[in-house]
Each structure stands twice: as structure tokens, then as C-alpha cells.
N, C-alpha and C positions, 0 to 999 in steps of 0.2 A: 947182338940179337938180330939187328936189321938186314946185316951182310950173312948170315943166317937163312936166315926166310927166304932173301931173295938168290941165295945159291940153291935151295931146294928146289923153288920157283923155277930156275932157269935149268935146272939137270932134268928135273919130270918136263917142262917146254920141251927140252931138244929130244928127249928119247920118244916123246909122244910126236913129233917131228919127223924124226928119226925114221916113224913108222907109215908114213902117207904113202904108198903104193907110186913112186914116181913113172916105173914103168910098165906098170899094168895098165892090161884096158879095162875101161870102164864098160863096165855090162848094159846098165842104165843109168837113166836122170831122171828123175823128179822132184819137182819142184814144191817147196814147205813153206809154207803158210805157219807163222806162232802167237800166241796171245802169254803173256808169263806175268800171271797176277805173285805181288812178292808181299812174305808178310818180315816182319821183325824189328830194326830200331829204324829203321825207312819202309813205309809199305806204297806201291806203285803198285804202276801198269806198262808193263813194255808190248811191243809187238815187231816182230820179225819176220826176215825175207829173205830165200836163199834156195839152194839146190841141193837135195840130198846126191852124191856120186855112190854106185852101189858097184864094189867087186868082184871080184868069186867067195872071197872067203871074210870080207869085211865090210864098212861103211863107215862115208866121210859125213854129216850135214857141215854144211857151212852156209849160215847166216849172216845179213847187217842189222842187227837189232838197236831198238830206238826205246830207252825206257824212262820212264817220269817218276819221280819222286813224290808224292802226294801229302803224305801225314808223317810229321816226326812222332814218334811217341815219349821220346826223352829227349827235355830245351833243360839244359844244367840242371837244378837236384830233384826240379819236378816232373812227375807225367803232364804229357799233353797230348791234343788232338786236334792240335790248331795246323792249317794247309799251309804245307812249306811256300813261301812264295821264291819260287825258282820257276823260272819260263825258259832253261835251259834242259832240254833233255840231257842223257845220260848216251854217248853212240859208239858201238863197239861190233867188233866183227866177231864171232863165238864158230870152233870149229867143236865138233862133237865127234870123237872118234868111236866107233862100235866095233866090236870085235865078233859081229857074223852081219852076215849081208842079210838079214830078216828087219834090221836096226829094232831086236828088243834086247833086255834084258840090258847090262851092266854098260855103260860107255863113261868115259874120259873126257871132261871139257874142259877149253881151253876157249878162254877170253884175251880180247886185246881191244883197246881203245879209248877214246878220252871224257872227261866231263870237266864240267866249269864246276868252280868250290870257291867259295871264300877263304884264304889262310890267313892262321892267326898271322897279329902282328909280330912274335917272336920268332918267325919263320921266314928269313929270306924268298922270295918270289922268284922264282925259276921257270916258271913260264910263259906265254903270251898274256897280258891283261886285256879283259874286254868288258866294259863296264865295271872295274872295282873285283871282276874276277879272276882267278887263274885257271889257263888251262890246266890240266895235270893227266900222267897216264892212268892208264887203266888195264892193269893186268891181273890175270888169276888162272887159276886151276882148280876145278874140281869134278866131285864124280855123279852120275846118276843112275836111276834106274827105269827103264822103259819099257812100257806094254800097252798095245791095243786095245781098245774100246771095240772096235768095228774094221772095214777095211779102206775108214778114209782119214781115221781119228785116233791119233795115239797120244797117251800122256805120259809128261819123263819128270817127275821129282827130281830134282837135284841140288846141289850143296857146294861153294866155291866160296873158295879165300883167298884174299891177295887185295892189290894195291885198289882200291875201288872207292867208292861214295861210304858204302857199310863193309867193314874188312871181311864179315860171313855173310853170305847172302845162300837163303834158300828161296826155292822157287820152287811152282809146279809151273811148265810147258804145255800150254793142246796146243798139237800141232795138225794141222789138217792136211 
């Protein structure tokens, strides 16, 4: 099931790869400002930084987003809303692929990068420990959907799964 997951993972990674314009020029830059309040079995607050590259016929963002974990709502069989004490943010690089150089409507995301996690004891330790933590990756894929507010302010709903803190994560993005 696991070598599964992560062969789809890795086929949609490289065809969405695959697709980055290497020798095209870049039409323009500008630069994205994000806020990404997240709800579900982790609800946070990330904020991100990065440059959008814009095409002739598509668009890249690419961000290093920093997001915090705030409230579990399920601690084993019961609800809760007690504040996660974690002082480790979550730090990942997020590329957003768009398929028109407008960057609305349908784009392809792609996550990469790390967070510290407690692993059970039945689970051998495979990465760096720092304070009783491990490191561990942080990869995903998912898709979203984006539209303008105005002409400084756009917001992208989106939805990814893969190796992360919460295996689903939705999110809304303003990005400025």
C-alpha cells in the first residue's frame, strides 16, 4: 500500500517536473506575499514567500512557506482543543504550477520539505534527533483552484496529500 502511494507520488512529481519551461524566457517576476489559515485534524497558520515566474502560455509560484500547527482536535478517542505545544514550525518549499500565464483558475501543487514530529516508540528513528524529535520529510501533491479578488489579491483553495504532519491538508491561500 505504501510503495503504492509513493510510486504515484513520484510519477505525478516528475511529469509535473517534467513540465517547468527550462528554456523559455521568462516574460515577468513578481513577487507573492501568502497567509494560509488551514482547518482539519491540525488547524494552523502558515505564511509564505516567494516569486511568481510568469510565461507566454503558463506560470510557476514558487514559495518557502513556514506554517505552525496550533489546535489538535483529535488527542486518541476524544475531541479536543487544547494548543499543540510544538515551538517547531512546519518549513517547506511549495511550487504551484498554472497552466495560463493569468495564474487563475485550476493549478497543480507540489510540496517539499521537513517538520520535527514525535515517532512512536514502535517505529525505528531514521532521522536527525533534536530535543526527543525527529526530523522527517515532507512531501505532497495536490491540486487547487484560483481567482482574483481585485488586482493585488487573489485566493487559491487547495487540497494535498502525502507524507506531511496531516496526510490531507486543505487550505485557503491570500496571496498578495
Amino acid at each position: 500500500m505504501f510503495k503504492s502511494i509513493l510510486t504515484i507520488i513520484l510519477v505525478v512529481l516528475f511529469i509535473s517536473i517534467s513540465q517547468i519551461p527550462l528554456f523559455c524566457e521568462v516574460q515577468r517576476r513578481k513577487p507573492i506575499f501568502m497567509i494560509m489559515p488551514t482547518t482539519g485534524i491540525f488547524s494552523g497558520i502558515g505564511f509564505g514567500a516567494g516569486v511568481a515566474n510568469i510565461y507566454e502560455d503558463k506560470a510557476w509560484e514558487l514559495t518557502l512557506n513556514f506554517k505552525k500547527r496550533l489546535y489538535s482536535h483529535v488527542a486518541g478517542p476524544k475531541l479536543t482543543f487544547e494548543p499543540i505545544k510544538s515551538r517547531y514550525p512546519t518549513v517547506y518549499f511549495q511550487a504551484n504550477n498554472y497552466w495560463n500565464s493569468e495564474r487563475e483558475k485550476s493549478f497543480l501543487k507540489l510540496k517539499l520539505g521537513g517538520f520535527l514530529s514525535q515517532l512512536p516508540s514502535i517505529f525505528p528513528t531514521t532521522g536527525v534527533e533534536i530535543d526527543d524529535k525527529d526530523l522527517l520529510l515532507l512531501i505532497s501533491i495536490g491540486y487547487g483552484y484560483s481567482f482574483k479578488v481585485n488586482n493585488m489579491i487573489t485566493i487559491s483553495p487547495s487540497i494535498d496529500v502525502g507524507l506531511q504532519p496531516n496526510l490531507l491538508n486543505a487550505e485557503v491561500a491570500i496571496k498578495f
